[in-house]
Predicted model as a PDB file, atoms N, CA, C, CB and O in Angstrom, pLDDT in the B-factor column:
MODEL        1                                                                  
ATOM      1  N   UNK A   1     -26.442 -44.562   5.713  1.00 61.00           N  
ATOM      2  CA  UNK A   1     -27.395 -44.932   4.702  1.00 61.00           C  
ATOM      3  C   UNK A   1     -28.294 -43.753   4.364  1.00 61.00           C  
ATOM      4  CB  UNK A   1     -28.217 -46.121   5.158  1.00 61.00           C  
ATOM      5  O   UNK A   1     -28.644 -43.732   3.184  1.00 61.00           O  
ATOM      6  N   UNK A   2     -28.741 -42.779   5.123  1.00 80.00           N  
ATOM      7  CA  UNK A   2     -29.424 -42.116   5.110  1.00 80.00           C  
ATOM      8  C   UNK A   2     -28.977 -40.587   5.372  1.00 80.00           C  
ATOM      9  CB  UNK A   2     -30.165 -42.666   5.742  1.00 80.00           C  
ATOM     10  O   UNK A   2     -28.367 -40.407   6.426  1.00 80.00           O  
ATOM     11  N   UNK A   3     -29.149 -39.720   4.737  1.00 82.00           N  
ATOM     12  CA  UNK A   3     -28.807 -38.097   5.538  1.00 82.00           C  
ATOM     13  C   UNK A   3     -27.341 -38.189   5.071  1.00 82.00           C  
ATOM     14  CB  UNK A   3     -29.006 -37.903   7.650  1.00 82.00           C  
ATOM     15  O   UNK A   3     -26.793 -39.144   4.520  1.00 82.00           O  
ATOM     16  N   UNK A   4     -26.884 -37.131   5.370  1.00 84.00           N  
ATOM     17  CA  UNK A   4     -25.386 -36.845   4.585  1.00 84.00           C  
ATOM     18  C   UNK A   4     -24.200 -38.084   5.281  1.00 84.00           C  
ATOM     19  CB  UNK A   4     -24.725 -34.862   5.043  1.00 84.00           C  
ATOM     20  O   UNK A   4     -24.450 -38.699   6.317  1.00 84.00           O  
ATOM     21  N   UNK A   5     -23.095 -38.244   4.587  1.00 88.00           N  
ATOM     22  CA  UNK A   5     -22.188 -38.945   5.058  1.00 88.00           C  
ATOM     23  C   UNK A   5     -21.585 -38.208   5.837  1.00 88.00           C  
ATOM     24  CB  UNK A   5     -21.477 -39.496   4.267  1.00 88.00           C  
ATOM     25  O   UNK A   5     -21.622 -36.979   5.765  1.00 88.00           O  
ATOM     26  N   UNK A   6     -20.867 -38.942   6.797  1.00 90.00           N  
ATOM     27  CA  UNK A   6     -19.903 -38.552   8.109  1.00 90.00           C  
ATOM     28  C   UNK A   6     -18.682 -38.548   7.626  1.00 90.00           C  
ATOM     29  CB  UNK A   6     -19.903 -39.538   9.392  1.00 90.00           C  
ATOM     30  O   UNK A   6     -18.140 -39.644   7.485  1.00 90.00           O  
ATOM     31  N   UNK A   7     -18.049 -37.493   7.306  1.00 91.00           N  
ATOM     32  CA  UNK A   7     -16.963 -37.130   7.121  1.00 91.00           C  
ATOM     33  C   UNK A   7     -16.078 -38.211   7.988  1.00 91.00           C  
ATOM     34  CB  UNK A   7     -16.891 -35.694   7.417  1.00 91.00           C  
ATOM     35  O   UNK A   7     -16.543 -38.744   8.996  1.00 91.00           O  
ATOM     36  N   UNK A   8     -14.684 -38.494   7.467  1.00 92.00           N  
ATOM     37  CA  UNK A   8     -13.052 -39.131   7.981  1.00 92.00           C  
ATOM     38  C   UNK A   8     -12.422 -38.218   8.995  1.00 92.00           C  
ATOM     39  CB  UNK A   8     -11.815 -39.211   6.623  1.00 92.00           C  
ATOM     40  O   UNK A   8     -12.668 -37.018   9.109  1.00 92.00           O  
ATOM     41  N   UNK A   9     -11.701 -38.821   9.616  1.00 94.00           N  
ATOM     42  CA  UNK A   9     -11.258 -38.476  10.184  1.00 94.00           C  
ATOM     43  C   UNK A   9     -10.285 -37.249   9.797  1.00 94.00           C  
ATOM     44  CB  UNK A   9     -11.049 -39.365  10.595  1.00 94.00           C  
ATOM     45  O   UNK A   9     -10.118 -36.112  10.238  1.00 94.00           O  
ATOM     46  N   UNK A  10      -9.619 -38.168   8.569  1.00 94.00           N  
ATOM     47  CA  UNK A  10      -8.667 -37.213   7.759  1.00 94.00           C  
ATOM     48  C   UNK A  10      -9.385 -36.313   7.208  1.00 94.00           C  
ATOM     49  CB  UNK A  10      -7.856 -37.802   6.697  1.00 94.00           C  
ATOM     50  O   UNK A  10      -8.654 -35.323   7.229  1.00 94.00           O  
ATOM     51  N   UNK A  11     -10.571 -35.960   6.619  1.00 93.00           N  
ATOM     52  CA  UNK A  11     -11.451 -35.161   6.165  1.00 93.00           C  
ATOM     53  C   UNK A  11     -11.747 -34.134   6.680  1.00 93.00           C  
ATOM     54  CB  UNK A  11     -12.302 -35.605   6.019  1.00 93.00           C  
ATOM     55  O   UNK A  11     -11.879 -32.998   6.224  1.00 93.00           O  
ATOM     56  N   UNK A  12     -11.932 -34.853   8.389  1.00 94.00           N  
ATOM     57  CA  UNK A  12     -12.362 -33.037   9.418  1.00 94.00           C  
ATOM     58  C   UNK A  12     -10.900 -32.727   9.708  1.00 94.00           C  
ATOM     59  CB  UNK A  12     -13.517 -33.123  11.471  1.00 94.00           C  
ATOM     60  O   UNK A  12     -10.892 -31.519   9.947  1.00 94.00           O  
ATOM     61  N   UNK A  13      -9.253 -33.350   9.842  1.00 95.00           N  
ATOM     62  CA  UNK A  13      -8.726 -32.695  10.080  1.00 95.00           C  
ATOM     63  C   UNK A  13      -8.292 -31.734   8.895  1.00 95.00           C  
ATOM     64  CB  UNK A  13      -8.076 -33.267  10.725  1.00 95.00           C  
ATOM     65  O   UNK A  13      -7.936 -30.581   9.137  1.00 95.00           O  
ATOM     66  N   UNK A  14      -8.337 -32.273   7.534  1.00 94.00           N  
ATOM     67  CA  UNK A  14      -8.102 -31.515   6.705  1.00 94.00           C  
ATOM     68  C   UNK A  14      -9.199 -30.184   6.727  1.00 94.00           C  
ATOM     69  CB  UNK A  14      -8.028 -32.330   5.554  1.00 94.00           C  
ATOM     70  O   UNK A  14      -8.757 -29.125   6.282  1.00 94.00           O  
ATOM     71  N   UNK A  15     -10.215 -30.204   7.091  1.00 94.00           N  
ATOM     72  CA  UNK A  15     -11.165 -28.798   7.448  1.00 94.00           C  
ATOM     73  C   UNK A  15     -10.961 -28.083   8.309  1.00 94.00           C  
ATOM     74  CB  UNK A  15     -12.370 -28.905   7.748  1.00 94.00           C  
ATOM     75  O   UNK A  15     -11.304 -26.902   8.357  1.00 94.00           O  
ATOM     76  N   UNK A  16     -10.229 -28.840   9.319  1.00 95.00           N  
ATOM     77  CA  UNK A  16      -9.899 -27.796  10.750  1.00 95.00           C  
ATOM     78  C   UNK A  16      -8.727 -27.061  10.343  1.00 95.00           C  
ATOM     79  CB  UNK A  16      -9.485 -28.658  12.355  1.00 95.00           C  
ATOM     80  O   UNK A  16      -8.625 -25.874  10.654  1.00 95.00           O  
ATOM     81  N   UNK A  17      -7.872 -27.623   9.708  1.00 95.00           N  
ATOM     82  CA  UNK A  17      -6.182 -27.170   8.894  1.00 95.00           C  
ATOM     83  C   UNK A  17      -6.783 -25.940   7.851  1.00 95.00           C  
ATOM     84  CB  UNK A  17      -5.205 -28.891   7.626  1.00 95.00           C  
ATOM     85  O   UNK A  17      -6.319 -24.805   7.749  1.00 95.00           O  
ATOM     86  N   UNK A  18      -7.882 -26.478   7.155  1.00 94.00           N  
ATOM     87  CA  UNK A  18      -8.318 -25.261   5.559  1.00 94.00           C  
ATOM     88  C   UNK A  18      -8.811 -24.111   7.018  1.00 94.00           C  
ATOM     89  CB  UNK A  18     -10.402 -26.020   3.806  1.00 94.00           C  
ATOM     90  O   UNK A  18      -8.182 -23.055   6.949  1.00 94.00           O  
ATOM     91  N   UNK A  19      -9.524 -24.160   7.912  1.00 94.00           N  
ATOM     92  CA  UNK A  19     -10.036 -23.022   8.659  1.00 94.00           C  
ATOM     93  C   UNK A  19      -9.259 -22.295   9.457  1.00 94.00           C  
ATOM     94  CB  UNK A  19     -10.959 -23.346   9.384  1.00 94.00           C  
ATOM     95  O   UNK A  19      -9.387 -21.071   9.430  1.00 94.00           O  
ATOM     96  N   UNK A  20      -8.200 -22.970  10.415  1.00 92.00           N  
ATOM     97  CA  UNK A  20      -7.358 -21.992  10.647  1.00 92.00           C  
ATOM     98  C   UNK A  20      -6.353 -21.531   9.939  1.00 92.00           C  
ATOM     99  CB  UNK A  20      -6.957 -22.170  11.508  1.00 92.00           C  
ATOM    100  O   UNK A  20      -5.984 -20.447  10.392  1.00 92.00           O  
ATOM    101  N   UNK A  21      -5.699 -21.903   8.952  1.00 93.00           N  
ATOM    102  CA  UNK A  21      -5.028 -21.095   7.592  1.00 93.00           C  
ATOM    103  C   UNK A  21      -6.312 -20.182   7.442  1.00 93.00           C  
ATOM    104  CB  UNK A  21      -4.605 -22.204   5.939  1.00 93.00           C  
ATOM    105  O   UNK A  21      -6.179 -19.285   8.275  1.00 93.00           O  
ATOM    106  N   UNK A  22      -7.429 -20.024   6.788  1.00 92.00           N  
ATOM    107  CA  UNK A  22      -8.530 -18.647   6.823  1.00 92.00           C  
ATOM    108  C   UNK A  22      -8.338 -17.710   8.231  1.00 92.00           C  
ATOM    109  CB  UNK A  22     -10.370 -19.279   6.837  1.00 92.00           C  
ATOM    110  O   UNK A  22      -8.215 -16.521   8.526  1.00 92.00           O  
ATOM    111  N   UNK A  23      -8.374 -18.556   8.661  1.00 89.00           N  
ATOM    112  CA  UNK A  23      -8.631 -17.429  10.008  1.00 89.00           C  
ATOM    113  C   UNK A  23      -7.392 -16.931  10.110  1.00 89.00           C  
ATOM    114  CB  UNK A  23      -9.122 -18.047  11.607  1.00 89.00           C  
ATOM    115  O   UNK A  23      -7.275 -15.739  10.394  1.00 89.00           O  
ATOM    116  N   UNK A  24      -6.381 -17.639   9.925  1.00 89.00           N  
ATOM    117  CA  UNK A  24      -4.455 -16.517  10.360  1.00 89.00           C  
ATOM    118  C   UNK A  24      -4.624 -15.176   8.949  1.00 89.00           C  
ATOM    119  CB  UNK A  24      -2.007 -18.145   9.756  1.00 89.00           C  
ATOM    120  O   UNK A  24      -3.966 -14.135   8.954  1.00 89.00           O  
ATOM    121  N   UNK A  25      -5.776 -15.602   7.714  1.00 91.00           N  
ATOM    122  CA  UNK A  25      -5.337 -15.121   6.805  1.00 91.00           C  
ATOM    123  C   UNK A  25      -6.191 -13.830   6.936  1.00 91.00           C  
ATOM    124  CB  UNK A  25      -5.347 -15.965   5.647  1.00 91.00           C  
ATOM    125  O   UNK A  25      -5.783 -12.815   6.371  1.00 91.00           O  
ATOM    126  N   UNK A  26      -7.305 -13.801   7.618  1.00 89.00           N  
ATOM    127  CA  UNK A  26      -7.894 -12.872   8.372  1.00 89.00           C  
ATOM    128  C   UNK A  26      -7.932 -11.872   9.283  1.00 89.00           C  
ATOM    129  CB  UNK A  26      -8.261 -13.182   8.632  1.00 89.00           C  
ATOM    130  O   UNK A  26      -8.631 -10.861   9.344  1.00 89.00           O  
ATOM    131  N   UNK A  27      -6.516 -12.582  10.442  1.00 92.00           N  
ATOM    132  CA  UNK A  27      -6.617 -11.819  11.374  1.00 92.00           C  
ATOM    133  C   UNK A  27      -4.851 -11.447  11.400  1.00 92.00           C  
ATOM    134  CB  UNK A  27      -7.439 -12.546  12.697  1.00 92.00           C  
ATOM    135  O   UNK A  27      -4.328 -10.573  12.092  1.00 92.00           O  
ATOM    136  N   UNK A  28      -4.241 -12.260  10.566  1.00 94.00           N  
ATOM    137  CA  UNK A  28      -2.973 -11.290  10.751  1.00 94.00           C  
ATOM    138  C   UNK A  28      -2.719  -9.553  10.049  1.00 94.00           C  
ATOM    139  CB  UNK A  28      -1.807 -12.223  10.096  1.00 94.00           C  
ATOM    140  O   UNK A  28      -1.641  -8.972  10.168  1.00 94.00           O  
ATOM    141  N   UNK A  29      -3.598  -9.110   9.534  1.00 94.00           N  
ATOM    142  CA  UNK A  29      -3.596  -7.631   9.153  1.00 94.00           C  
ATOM    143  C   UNK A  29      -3.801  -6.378  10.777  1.00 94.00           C  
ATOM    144  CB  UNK A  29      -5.161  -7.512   7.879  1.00 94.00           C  
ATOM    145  O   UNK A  29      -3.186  -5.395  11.190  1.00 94.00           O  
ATOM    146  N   UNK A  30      -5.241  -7.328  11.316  1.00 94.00           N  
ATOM    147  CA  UNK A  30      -5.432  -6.968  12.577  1.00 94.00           C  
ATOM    148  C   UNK A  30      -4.361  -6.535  13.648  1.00 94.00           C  
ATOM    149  CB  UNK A  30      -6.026  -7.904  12.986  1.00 94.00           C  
ATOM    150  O   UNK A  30      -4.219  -5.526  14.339  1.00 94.00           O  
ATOM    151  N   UNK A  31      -3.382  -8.203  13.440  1.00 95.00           N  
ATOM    152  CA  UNK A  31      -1.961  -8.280  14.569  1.00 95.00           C  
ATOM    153  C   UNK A  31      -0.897  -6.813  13.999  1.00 95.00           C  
ATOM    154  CB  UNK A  31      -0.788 -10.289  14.257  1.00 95.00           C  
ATOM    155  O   UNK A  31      -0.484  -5.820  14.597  1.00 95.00           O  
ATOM    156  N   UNK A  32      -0.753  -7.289  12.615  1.00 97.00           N  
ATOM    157  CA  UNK A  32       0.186  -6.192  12.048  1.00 97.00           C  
ATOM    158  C   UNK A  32      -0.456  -4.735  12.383  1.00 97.00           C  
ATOM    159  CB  UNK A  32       0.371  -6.386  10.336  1.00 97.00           C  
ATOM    160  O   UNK A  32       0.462  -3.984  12.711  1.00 97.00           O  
ATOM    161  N   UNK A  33      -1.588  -4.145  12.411  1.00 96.00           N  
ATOM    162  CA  UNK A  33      -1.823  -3.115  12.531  1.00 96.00           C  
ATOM    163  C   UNK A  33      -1.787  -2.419  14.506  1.00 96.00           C  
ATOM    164  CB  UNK A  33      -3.113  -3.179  11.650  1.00 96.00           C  
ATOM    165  O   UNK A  33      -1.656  -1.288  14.974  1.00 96.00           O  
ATOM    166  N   UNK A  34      -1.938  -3.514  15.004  1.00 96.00           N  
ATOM    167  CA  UNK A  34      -1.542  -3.448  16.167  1.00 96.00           C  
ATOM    168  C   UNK A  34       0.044  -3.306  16.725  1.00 96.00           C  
ATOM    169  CB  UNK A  34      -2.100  -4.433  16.555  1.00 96.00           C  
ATOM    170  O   UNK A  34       0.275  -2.699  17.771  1.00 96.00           O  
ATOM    171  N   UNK A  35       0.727  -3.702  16.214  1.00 97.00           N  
ATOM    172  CA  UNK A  35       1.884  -3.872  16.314  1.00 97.00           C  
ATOM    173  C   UNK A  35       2.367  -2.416  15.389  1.00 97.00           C  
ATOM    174  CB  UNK A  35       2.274  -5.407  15.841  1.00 97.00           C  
ATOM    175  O   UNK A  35       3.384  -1.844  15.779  1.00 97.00           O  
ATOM    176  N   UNK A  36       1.815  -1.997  14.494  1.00 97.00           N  
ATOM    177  CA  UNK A  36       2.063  -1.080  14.452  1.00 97.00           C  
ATOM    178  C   UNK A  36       2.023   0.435  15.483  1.00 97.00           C  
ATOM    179  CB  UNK A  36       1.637  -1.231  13.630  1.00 97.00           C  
ATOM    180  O   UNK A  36       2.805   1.266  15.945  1.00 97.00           O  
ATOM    181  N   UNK A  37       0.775   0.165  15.461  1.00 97.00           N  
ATOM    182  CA  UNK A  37       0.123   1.094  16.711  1.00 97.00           C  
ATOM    183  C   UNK A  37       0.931   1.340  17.970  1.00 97.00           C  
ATOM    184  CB  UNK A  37      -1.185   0.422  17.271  1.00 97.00           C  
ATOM    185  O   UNK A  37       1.157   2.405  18.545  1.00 97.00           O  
ATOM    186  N   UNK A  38       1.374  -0.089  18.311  1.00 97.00           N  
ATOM    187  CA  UNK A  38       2.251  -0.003  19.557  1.00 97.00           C  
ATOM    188  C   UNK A  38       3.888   0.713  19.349  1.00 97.00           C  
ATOM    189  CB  UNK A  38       2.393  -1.635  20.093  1.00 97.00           C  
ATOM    190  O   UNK A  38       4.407   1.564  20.072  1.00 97.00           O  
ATOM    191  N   UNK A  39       4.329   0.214  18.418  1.00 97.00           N  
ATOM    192  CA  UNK A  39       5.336   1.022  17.586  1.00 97.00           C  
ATOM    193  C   UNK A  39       5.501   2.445  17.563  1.00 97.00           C  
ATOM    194  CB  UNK A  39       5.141   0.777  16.368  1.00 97.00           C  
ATOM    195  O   UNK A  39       6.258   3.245  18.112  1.00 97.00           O  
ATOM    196  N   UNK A  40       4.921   2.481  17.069  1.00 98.00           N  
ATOM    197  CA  UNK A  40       4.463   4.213  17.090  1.00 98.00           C  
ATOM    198  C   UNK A  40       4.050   5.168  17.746  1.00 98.00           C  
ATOM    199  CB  UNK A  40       3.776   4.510  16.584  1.00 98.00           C  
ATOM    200  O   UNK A  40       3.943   6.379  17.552  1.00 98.00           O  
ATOM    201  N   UNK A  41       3.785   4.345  18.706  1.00 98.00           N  
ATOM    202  CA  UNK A  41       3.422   4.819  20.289  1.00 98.00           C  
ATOM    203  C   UNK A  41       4.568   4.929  21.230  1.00 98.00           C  
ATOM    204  CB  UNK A  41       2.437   3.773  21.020  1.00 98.00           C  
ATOM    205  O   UNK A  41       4.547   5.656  22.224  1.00 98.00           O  
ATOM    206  N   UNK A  42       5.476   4.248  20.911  1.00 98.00           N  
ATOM    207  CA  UNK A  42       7.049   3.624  21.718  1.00 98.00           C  
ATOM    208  C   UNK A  42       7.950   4.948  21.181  1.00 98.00           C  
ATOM    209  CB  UNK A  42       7.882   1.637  20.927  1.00 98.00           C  
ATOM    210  O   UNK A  42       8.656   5.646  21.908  1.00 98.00           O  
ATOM    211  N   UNK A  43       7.792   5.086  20.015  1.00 98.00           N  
ATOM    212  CA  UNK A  43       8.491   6.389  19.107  1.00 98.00           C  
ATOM    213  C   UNK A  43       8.101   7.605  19.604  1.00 98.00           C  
ATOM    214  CB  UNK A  43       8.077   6.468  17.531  1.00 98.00           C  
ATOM    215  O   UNK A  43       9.039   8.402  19.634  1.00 98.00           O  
ATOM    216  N   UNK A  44       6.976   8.072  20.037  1.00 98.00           N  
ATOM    217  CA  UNK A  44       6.419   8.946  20.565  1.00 98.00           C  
ATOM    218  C   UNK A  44       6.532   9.307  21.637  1.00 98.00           C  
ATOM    219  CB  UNK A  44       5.607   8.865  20.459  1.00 98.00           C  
ATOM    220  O   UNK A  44       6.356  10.443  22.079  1.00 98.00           O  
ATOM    221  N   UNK A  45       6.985   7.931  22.416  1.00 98.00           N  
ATOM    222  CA  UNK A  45       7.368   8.619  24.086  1.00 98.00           C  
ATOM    223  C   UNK A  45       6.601   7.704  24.767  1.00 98.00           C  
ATOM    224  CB  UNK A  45       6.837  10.403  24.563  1.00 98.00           C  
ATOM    225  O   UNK A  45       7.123   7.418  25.845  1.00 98.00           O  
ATOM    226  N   UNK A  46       5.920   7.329  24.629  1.00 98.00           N  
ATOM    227  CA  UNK A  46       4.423   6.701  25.412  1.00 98.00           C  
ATOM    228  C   UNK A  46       5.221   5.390  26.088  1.00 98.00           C  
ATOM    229  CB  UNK A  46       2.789   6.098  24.055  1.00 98.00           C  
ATOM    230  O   UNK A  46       5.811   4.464  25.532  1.00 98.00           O  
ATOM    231  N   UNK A  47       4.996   5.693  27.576  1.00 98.00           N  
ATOM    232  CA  UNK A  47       5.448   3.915  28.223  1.00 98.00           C  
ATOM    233  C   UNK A  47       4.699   2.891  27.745  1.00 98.00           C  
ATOM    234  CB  UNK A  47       5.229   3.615  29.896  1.00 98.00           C  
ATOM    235  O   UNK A  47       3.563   2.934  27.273  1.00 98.00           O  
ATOM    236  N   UNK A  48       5.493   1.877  27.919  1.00 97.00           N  
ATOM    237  CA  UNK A  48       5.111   0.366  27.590  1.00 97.00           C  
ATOM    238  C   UNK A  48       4.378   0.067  28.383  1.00 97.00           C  
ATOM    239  CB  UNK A  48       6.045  -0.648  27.553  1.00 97.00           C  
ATOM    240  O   UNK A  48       3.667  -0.692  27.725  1.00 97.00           O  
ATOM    241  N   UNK A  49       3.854   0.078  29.630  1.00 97.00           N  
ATOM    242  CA  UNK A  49       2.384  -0.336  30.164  1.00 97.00           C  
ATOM    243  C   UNK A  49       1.628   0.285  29.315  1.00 97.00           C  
ATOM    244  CB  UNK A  49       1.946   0.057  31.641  1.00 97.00           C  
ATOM    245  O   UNK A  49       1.088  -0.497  28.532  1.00 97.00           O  
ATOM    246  N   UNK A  50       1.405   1.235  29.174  1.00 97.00           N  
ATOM    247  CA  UNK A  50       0.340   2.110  29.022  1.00 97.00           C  
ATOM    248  C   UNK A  50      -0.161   1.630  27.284  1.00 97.00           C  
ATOM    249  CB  UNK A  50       0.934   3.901  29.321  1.00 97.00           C  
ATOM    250  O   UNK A  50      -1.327   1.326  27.030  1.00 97.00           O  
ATOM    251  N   UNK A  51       0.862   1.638  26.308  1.00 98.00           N  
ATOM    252  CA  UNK A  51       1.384   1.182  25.013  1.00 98.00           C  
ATOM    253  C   UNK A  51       0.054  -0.128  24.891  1.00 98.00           C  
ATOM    254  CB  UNK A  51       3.356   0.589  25.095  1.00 98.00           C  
ATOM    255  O   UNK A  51      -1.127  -0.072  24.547  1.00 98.00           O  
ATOM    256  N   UNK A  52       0.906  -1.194  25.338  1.00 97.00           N  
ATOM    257  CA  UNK A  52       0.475  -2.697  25.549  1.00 97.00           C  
ATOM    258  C   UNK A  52      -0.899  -2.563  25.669  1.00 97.00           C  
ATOM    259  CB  UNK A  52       1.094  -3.484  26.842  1.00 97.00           C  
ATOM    260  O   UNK A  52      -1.593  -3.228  24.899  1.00 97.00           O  
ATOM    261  N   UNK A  53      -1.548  -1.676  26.657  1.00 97.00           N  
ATOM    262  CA  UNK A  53      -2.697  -1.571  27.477  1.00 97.00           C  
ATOM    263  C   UNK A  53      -3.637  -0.976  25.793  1.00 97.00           C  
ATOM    264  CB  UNK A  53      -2.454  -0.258  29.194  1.00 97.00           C  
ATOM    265  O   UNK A  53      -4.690  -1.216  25.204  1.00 97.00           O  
ATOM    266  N   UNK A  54      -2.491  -0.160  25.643  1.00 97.00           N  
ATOM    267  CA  UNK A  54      -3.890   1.034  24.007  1.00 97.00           C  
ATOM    268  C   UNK A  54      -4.092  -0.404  23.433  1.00 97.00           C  
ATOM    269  CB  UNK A  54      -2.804   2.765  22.075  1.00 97.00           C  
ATOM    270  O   UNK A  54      -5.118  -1.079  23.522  1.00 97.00           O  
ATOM    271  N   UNK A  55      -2.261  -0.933  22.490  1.00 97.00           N  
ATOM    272  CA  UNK A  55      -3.128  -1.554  21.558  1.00 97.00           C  
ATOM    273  C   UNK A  55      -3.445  -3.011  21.746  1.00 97.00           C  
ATOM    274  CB  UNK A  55      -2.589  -1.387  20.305  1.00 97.00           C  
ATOM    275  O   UNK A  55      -3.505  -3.760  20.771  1.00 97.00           O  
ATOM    276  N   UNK A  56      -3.741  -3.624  23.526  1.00 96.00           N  
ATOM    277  CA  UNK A  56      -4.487  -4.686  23.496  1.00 96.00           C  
ATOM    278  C   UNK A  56      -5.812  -4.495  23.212  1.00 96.00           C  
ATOM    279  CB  UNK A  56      -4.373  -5.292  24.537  1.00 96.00           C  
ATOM    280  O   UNK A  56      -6.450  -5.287  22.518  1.00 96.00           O  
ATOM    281  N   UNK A  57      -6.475  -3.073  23.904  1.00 97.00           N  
ATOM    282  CA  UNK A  57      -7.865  -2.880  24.183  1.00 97.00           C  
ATOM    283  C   UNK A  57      -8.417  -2.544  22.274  1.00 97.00           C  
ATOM    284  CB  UNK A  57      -8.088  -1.316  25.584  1.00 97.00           C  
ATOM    285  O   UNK A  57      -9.564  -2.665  21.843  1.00 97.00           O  
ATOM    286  N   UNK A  58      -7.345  -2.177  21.586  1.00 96.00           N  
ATOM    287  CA  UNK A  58      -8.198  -2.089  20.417  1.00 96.00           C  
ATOM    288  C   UNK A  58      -7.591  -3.284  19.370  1.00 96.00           C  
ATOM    289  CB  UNK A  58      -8.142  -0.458  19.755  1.00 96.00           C  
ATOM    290  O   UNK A  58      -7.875  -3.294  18.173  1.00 96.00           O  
ATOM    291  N   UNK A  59      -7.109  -3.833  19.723  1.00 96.00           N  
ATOM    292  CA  UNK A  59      -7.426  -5.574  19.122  1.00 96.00           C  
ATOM    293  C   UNK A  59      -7.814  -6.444  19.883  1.00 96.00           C  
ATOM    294  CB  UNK A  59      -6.319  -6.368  18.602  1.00 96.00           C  
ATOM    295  O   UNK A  59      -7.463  -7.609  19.696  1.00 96.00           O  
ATOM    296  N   UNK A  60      -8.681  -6.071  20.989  1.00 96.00           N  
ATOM    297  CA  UNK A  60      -9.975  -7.193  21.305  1.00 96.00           C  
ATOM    298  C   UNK A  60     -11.067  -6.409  20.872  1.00 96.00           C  
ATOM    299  CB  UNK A  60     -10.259  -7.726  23.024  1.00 96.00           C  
ATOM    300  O   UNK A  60     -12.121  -6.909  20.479  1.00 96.00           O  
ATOM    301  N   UNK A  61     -10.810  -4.982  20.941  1.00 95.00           N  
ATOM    302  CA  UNK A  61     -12.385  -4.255  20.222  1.00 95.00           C  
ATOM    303  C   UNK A  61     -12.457  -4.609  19.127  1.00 95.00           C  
ATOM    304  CB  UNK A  61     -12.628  -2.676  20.051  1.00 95.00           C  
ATOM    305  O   UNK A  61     -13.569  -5.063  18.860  1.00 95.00           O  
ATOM    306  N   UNK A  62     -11.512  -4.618  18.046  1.00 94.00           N  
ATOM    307  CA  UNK A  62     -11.882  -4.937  16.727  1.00 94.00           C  
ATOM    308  C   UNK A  62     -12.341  -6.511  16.769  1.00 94.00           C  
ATOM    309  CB  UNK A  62     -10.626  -4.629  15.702  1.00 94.00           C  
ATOM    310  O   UNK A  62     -13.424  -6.816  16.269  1.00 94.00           O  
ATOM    311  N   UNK A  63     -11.656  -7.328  17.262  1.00 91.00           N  
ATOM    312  CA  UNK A  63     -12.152  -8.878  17.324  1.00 91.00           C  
ATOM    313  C   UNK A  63     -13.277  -9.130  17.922  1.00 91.00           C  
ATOM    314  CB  UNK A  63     -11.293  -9.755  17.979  1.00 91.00           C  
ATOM    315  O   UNK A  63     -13.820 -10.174  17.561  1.00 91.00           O  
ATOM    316  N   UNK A  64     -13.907  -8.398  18.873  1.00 92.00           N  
ATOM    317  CA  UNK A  64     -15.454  -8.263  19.023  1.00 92.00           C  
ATOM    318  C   UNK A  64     -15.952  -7.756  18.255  1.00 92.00           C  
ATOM    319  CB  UNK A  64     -15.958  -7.725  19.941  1.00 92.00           C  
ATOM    320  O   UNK A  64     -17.086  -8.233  18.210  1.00 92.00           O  
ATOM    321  N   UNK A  65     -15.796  -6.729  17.258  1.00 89.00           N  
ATOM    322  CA  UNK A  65     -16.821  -6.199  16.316  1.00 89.00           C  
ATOM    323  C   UNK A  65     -16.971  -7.138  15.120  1.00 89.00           C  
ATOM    324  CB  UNK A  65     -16.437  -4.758  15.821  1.00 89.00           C  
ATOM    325  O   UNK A  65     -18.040  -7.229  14.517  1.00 89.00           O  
ATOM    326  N   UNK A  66     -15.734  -7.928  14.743  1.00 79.00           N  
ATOM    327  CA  UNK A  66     -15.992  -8.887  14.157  1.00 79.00           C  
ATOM    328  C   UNK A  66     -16.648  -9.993  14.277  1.00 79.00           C  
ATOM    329  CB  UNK A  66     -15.339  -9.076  13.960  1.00 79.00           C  
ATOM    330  O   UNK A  66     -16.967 -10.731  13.344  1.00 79.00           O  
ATOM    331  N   UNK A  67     -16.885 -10.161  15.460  1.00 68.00           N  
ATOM    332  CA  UNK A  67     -17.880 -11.268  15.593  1.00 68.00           C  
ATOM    333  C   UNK A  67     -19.312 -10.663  15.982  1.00 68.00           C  
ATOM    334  CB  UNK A  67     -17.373 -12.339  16.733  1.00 68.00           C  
ATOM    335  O   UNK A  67     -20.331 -11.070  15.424  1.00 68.00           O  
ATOM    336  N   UNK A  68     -19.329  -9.935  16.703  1.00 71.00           N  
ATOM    337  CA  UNK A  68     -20.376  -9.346  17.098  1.00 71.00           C  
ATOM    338  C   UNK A  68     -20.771  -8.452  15.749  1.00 71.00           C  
ATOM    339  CB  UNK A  68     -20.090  -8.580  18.462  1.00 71.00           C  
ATOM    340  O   UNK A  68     -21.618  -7.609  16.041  1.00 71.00           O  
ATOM    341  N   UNK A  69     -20.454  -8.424  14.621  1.00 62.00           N  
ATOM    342  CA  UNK A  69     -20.653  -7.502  13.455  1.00 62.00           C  
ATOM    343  C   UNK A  69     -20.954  -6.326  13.150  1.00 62.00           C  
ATOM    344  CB  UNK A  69     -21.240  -7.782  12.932  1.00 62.00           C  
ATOM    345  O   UNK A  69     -20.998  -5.986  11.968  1.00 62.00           O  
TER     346      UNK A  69                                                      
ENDMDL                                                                          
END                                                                             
């Protein structure tokens, strides 16, 4: 009666569905550029521990700077 209406059920799942479609549409450039990185690192000679290790640590750095801004 009062103060905004309470969204359906179908309503918040349709918002949770619109937000993670945004967010894959956001962060898959991130994945691809990582995956590049590691790539190119594999071409170069560089072992796969070591590889994995570069470009995990700089796609959680970038995903902290994104939130952390």
């Amino acid at each position: 009666m009062f103060g905004p209406k309470t969204p359906t059920v179908d309503e918040q799942r349709q918002a949770a569905a619109e937000a993670g479609m945004t967010a894959l549409t956001l962060l898959t450039p991130l994945f691809d550029t990582a995956d590049g990185m590691r790539t190119d690192l594999l071409r170069r000679g560089w072992s796969e521990p070591i590889v994995e290790h570069i470009a995990g640590a700089w796609l959680a750095s970038v995903l902290v700077q994104g939130v952390t801004g």
